[in-house]
C-alpha positions as CSV (number, residue, x, y, z in Angstrom):
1,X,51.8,36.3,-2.1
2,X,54.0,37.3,0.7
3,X,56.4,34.6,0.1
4,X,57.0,35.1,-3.8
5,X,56.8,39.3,-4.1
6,X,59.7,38.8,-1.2
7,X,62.2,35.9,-3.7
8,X,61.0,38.2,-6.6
9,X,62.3,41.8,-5.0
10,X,65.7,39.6,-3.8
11,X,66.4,38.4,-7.4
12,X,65.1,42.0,-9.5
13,X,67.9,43.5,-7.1
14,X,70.3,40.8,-7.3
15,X,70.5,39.8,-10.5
16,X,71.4,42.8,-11.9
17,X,73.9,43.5,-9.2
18,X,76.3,40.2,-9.3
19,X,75.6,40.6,-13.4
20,X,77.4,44.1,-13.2
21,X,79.9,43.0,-10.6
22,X,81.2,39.9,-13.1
23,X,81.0,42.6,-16.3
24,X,82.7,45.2,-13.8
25,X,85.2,42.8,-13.0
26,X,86.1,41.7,-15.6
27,X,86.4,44.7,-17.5
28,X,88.5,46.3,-14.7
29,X,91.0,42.9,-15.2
30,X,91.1,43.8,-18.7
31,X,91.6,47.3,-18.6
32,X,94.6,47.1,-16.3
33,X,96.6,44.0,-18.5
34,X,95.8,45.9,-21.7
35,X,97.5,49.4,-19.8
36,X,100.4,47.4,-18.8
37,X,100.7,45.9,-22.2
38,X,100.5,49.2,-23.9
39,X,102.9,50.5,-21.1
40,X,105.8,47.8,-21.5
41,X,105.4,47.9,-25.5
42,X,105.6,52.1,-25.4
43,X,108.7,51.3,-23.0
44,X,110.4,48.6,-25.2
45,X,109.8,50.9,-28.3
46,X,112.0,53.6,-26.2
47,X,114.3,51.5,-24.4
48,X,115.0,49.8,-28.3
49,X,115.7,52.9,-29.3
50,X,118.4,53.8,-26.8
51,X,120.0,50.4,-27.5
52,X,120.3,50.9,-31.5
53,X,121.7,54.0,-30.7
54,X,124.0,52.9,-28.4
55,X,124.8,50.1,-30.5
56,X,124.4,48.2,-27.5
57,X,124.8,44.6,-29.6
58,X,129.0,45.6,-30.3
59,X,129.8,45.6,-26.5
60,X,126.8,44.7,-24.3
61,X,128.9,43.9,-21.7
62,X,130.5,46.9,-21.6
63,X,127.7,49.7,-21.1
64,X,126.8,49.1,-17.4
65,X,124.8,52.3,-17.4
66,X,122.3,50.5,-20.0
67,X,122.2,47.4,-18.2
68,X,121.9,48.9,-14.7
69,X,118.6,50.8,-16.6
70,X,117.4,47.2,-18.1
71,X,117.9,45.8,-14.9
72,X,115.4,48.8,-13.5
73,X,113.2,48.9,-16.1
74,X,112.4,44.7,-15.6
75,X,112.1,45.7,-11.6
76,X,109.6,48.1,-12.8
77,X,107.5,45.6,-14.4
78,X,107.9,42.4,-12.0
79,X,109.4,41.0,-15.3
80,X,112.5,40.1,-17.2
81,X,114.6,41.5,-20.1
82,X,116.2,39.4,-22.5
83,X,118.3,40.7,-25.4
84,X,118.9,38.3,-28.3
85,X,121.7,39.0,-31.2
86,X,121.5,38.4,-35.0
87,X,122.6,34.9,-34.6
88,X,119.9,34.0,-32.1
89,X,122.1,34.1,-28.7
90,X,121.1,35.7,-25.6
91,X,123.6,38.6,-24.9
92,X,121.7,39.7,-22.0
93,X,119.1,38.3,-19.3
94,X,118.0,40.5,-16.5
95,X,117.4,36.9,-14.2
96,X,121.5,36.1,-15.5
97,X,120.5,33.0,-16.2
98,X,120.3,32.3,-20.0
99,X,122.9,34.3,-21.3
100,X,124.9,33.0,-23.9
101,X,122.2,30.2,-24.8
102,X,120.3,30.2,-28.1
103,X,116.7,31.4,-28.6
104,X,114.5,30.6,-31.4
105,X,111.1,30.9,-29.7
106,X,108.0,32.2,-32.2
107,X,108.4,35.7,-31.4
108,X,111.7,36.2,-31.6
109,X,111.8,34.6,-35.3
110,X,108.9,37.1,-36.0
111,X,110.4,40.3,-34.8
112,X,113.3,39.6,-36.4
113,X,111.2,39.2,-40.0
114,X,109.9,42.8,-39.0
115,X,107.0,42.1,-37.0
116,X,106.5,43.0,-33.6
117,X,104.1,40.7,-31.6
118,X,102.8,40.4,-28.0
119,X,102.4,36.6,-26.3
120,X,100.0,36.7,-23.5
121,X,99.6,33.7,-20.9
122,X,96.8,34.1,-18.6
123,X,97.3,31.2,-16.7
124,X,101.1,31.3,-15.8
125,X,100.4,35.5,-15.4
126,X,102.3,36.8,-17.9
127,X,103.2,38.4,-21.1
128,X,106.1,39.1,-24.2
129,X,106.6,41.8,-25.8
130,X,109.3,42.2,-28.7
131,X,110.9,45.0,-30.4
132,X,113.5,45.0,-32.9
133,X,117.3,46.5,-32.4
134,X,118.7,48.0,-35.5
135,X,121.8,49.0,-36.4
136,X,122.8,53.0,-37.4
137,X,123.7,52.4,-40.7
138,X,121.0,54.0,-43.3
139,X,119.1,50.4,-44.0
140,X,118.4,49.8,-40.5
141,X,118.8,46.6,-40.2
142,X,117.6,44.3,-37.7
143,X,120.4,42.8,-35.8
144,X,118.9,41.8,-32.3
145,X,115.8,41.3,-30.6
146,X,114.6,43.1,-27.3
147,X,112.4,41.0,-25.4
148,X,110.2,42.1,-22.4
149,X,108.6,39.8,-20.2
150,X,106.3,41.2,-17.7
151,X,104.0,39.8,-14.9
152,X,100.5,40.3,-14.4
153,X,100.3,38.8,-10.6
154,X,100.5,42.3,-9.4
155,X,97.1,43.3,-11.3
156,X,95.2,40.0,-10.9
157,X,96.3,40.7,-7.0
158,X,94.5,44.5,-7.6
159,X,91.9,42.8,-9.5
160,X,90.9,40.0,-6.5
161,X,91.4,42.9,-3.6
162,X,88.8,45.1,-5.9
163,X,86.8,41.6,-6.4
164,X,86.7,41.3,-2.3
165,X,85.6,44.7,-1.9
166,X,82.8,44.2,-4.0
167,X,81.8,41.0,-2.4
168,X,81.9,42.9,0.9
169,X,79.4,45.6,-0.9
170,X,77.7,42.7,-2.5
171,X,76.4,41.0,1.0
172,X,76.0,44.6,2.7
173,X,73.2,45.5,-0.3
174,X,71.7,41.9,0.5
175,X,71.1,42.5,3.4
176,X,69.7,45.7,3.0
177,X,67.7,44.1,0.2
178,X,66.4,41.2,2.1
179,X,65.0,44.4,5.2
180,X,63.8,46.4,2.0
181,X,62.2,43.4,0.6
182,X,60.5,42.4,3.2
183,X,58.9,45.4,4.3
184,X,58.0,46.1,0.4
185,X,56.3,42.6,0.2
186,X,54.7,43.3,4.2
187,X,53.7,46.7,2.5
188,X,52.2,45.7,-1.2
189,X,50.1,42.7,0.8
190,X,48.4,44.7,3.4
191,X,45.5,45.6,1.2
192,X,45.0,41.9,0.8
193,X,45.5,41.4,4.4
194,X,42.4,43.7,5.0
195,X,40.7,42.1,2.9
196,X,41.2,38.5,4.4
197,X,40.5,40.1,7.5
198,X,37.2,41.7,6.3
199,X,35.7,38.3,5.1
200,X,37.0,36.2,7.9
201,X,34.5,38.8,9.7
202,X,31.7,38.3,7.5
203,X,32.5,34.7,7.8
204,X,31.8,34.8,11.4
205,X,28.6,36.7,10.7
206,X,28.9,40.3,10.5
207,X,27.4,40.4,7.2
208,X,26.6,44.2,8.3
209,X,30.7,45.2,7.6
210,X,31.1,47.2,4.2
211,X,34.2,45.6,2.3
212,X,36.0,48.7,1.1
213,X,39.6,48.7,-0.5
214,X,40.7,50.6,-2.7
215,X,44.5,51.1,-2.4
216,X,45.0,48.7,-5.5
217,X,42.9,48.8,-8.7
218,X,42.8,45.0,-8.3
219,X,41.5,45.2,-4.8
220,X,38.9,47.8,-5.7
221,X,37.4,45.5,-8.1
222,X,37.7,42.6,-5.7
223,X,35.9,44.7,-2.9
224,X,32.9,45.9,-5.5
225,X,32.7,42.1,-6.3
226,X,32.7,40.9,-2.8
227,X,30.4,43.5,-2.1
228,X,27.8,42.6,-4.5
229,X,27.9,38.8,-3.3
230,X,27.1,40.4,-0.1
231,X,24.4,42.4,-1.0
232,X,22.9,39.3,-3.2
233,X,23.5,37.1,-0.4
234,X,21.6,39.6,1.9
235,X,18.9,39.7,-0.5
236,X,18.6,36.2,-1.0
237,X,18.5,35.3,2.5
238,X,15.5,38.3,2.9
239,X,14.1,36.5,-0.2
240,X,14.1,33.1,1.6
241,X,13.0,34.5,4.7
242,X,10.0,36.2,2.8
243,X,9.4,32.6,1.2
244,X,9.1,30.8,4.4
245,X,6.7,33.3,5.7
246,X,4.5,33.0,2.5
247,X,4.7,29.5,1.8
248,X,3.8,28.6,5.8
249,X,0.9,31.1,5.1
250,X,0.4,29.7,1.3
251,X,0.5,26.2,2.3
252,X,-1.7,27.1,6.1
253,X,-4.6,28.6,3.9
254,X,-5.6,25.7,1.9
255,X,-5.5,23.4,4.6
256,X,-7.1,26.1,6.3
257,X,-10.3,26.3,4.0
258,X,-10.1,23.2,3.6
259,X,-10.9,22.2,7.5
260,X,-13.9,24.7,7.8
261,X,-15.4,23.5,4.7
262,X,-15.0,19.6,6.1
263,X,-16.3,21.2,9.0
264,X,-18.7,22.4,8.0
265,X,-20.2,20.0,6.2
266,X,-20.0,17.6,9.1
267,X,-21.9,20.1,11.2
268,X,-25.0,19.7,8.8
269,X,-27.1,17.0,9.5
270,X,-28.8,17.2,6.0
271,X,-27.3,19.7,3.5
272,X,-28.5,19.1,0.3
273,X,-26.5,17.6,-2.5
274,X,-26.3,21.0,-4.4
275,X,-24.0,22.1,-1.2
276,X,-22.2,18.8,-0.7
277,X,-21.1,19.2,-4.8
278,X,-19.8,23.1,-4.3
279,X,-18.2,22.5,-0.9
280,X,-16.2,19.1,-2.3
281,X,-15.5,21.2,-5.4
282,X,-13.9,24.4,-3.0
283,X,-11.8,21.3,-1.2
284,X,-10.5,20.4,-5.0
285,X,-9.4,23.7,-6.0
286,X,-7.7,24.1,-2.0
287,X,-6.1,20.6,-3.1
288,X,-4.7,22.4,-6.0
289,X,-3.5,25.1,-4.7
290,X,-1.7,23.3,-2.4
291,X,0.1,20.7,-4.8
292,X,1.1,23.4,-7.0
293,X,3.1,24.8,-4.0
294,X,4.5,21.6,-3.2
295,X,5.5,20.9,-7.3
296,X,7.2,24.2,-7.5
297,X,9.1,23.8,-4.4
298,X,10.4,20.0,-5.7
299,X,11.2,21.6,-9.1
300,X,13.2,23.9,-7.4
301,X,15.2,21.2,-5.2
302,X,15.7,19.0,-8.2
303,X,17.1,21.4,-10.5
304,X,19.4,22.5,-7.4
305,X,20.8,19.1,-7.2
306,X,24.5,19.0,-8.7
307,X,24.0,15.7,-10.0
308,X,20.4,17.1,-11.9
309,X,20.8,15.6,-15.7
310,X,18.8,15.7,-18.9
311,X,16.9,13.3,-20.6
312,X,17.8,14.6,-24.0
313,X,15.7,13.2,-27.3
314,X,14.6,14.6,-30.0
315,X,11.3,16.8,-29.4
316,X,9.0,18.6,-31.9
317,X,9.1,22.0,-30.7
318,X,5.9,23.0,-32.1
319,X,3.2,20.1,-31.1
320,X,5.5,21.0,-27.3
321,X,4.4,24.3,-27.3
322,X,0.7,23.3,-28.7
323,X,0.2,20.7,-26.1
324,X,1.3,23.4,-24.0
325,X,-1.2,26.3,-25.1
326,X,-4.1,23.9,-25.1
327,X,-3.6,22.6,-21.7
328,X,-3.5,26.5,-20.4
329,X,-6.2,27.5,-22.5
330,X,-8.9,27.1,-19.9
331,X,-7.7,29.3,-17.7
332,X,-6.7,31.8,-20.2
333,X,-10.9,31.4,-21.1
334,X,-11.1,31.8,-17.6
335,X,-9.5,35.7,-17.6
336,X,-10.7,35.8,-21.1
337,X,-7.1,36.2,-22.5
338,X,-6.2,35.4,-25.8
339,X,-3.8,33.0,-26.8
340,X,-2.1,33.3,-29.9
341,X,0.2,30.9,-31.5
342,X,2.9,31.5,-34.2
343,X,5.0,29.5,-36.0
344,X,7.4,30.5,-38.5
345,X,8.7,27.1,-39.5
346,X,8.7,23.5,-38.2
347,X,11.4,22.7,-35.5
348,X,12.8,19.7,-33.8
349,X,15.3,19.9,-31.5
350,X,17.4,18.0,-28.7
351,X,15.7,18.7,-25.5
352,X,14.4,17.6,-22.0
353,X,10.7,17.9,-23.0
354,X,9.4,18.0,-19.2
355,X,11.8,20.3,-18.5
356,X,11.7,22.4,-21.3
357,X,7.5,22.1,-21.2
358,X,7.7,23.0,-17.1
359,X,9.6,25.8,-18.4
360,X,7.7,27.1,-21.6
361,X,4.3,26.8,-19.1
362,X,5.6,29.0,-16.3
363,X,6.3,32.0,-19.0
364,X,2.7,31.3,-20.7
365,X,0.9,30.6,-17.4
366,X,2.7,34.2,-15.8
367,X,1.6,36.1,-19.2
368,X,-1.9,34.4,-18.1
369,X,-1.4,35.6,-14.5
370,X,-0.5,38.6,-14.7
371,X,-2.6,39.7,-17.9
372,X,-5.1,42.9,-18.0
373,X,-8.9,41.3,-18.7
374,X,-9.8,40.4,-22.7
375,X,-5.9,40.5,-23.2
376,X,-3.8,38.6,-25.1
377,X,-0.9,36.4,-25.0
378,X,1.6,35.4,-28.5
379,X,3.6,32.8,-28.3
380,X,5.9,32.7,-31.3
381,X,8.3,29.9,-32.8
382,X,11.4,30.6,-34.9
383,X,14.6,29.0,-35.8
384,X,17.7,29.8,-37.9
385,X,20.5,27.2,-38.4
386,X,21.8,27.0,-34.7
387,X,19.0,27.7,-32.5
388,X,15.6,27.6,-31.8
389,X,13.6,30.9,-30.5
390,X,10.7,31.3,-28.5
391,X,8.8,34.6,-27.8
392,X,6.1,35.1,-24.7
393,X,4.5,38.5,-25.2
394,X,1.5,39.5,-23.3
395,X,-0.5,42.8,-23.3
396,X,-0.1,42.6,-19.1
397,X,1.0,45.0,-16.2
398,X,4.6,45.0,-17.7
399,X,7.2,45.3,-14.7
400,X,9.2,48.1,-13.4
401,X,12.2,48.7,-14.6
402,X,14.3,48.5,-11.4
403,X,12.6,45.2,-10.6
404,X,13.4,43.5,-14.1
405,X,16.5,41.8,-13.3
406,X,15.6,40.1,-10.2
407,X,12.4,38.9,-11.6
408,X,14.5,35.4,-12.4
409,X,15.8,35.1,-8.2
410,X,14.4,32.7,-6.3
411,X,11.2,33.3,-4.5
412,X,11.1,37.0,-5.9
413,X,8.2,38.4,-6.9
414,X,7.4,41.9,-8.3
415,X,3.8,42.0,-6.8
416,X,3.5,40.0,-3.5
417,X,-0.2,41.2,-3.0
418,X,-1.0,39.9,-6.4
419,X,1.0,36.4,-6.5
420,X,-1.0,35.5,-3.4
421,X,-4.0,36.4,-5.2
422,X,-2.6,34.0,-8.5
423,X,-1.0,31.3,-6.1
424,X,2.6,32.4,-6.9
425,X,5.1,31.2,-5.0
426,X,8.1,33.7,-6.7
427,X,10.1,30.0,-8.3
428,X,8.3,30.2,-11.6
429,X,10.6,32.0,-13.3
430,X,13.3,31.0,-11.6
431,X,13.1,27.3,-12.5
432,X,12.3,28.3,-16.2
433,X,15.9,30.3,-16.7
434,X,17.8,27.0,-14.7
435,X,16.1,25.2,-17.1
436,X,17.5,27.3,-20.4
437,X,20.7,27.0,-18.6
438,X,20.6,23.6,-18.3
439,X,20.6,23.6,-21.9
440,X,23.4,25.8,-22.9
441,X,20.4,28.6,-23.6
442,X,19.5,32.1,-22.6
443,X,16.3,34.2,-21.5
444,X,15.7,37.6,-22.2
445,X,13.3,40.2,-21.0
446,X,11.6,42.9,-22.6
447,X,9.4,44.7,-20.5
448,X,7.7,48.6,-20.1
449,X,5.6,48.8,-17.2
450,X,1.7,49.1,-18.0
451,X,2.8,47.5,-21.6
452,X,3.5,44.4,-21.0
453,X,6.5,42.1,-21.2
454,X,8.4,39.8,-23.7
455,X,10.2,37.0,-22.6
456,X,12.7,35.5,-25.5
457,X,14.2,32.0,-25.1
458,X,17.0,31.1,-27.0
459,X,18.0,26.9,-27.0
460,X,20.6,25.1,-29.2
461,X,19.3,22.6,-31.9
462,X,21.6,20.0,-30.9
463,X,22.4,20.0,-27.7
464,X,26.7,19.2,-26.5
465,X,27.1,16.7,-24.2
């Protein structure tokens, strides 16, 4: 950022100053040819006058005091005079060079048809002026021509020695410009700087460092957002540190029980078959216990995998979600929880069935979980012309309201004591909402501690590939 405040300062101060330089300049060029002109027009109006008075045109040789003044008033303006009669000769040339010869030039024709007019050549640096000379009788008629000629070098030399000044000023306020800048673009970066500096830290490890800026509104939002990755990542790396302690003790116990019972079995010399059938049948559930563990925690690395993909086809929603229901029915019989099913109206939609039935069964079986005894659990089934909606309401504990949104992290789990207890592993619900993700869905909770909770699915029809 350094780089472009620093060219953008340089050309917000520049830009403006060589624009007003050019306008200043050439306004100020301007200002001083359109003075001379009015100056050399004012003085050939006068000057005309003092020759038709004068009657300058009957003897022009012979008033030397008039000449002597045209020759002055020509030194005056780095110029020349010329003074043309009725018939077109030159009677009189301040440079003595054309008198006598005839001019018929464009303005001389029009001043002497009554119109006075100005010839400007900016590229030879000079201009004409005419005035008419008339004679004193009462028509005033036109009988010569007075013609000025007057240089601009003079001005254009003011003009370029004001131009250089500026130039000088010019490179003095880049310089100055290019300090200011650069301290300005140093000064509006700093807060960035810190913050650089603060996450190079955390990269190294000191996760421990608060991330606080606030001279910017920008950075403030930056810091509150860094500072919530933080905190997540703290918590998630607590949660995982949590998960390896349960699962080693999770996966330890079964293998655990199941050891003493194999134990103990060999110990006997002759247990009776009774014992044999209740020990092998302990093993089976330890077994399951176990393989549930290790299914969650594959679910979880496969739907981590960037490459995971769907194997969309069309699914009927409702025998899903029956199938479903009747294959956790025996352990809702088991808690004596009700299942009730609803459907609204038939729906077929374009799903990963194992996916989408992995996830539907970890809602169901945690409203089976975490139920109160002779509860109940509704599933319900709706659609409109876009999606498909499925509801999971159970008349359980319910979960606390500052534990509701991290109920869908990884190995989380609201009641620790109690998901031991139900061979939670904390993934359940976080595989069900990558799951809705996975297909362009969302997952809502509803929940009032002692209550019960509602989870609400929402999934496309049809799903985009």
């Amino acid at each position: 950022m350094r780089a472009p405040l620093f060219l953008l300062f340089l050309v917000i101060g520049l830009l403006p100053m060589i624009l007003q330089r050019f306008v200043m300049n050439r306004s100020f060029q301007q200002t001083q040819i359109d003075g001379r002109v009015i100056e050399v027009q004012n003085q050939c109006l006068i000057t005309s006058d003092r020759l038709t008075r004068a009657e300058y045109l009957l003897s022009p040789g012979r008033d030397a005091l008039l000449n002597k003044e045209l020759d002055t008033i020509a030194d005056i303006f780095n110029g020349r005079i010329v003074i043309v009669d009725q018939n077109f000769r030159i009677v009189k040339d301040t440079f003595k060079l054309a008198e006598g010869k005839i001019n018929v030039s464009e303005p001389v024709m029009r001043c002497f048809q009554g119109e006075n007019s100005m010839l400007r050549e900016d590229e030879k640096q000079y201009f004409a002026v005419t005035a008419p000379i008339y004679d004193n009788t009462a028509d005033r008629n036109i009988v010569g021509v007075l013609l000025t000629i007057a240089s601009t070098e003079n001005i254009l030399s003011n003009v370029d020695s004001v131009e250089e000044k500026a130039r000088f000023f010019t490179i003095v306020a880049f310089l100055m410009l290019v300090i200011a800048g650069a301290l300005l673009a140093s000064l509006l970066v700093r807060p960035f700087d810190h913050l650089q500096a603060s996450l190079d830290r955390m990269a190294e490890g000191s996760m421990g460092e608060n991330v606080s800026e606030n001279t910017y509104r920008e950075t403030k939002k930056i810091s509150e957002a860094i500072q919530k990755t933080k905190t997540k990542l703290q918590t998630i790396d607590q949660s995982r540190e949590e998960f390896v302690a349960n699962v080693s003790h999770e996966l330890k116990t079964p293998i655990t029980s199941i050891r003493v019972l194999a134990d103990s079995l060999m110990s006997m010399e002759e247990a009776p078959v009774e014992l044999y059938r209740e020990f092998m049948s302990d093993i089976s559930d330890e077994i399951d216990r176990e393989s549930k563990i290790v299914d969650d925690l594959l679910s979880m690395v496969k739907m981590d995998q960037s490459v995971a993909e769907l194997n969309v086809s069309q699914v009927d929603i409702n025998a899903l979600v029956q199938q479903i229901l009747k294959r956790l029915g025996p352990i809702a019989d088991k808690r004596n929880v009700e299942l009730i099913y609803e459907s609204i109206r038939e729906v077929k939609a374009d799903v990963d069935e194992t996916k989408l039935s992995l996830a539907i069964s970890n809602l169901v079986e945690n409203a089976i979980k975490y139920n109160v005894d002779n509860g109940w659990v509704r599933v319900t089934l709706d659609a409109d012309h876009k999606y498909f909606y499925i509801r999971v309401a159970d008349s359980g504990i319910g979960i606390p309201e500052d534990k509701q949104e991290h109920v869908f992290e990884r190995f989380y789990r609201v009641d620790k004591a109690r998901s031991r207890e139900t061979g939670g592993t904390g993934l359940g619900l976080a595989i069900t909402k990558n799951v809705v993700l996975m297909h362009y869905g969302a997952i809502r909770l509803l929940s009032k501690e002692g209550e019960g909770s509602t989870f609400t699915v929402r999934i496309p029809l049809t799903y985009i590939y």
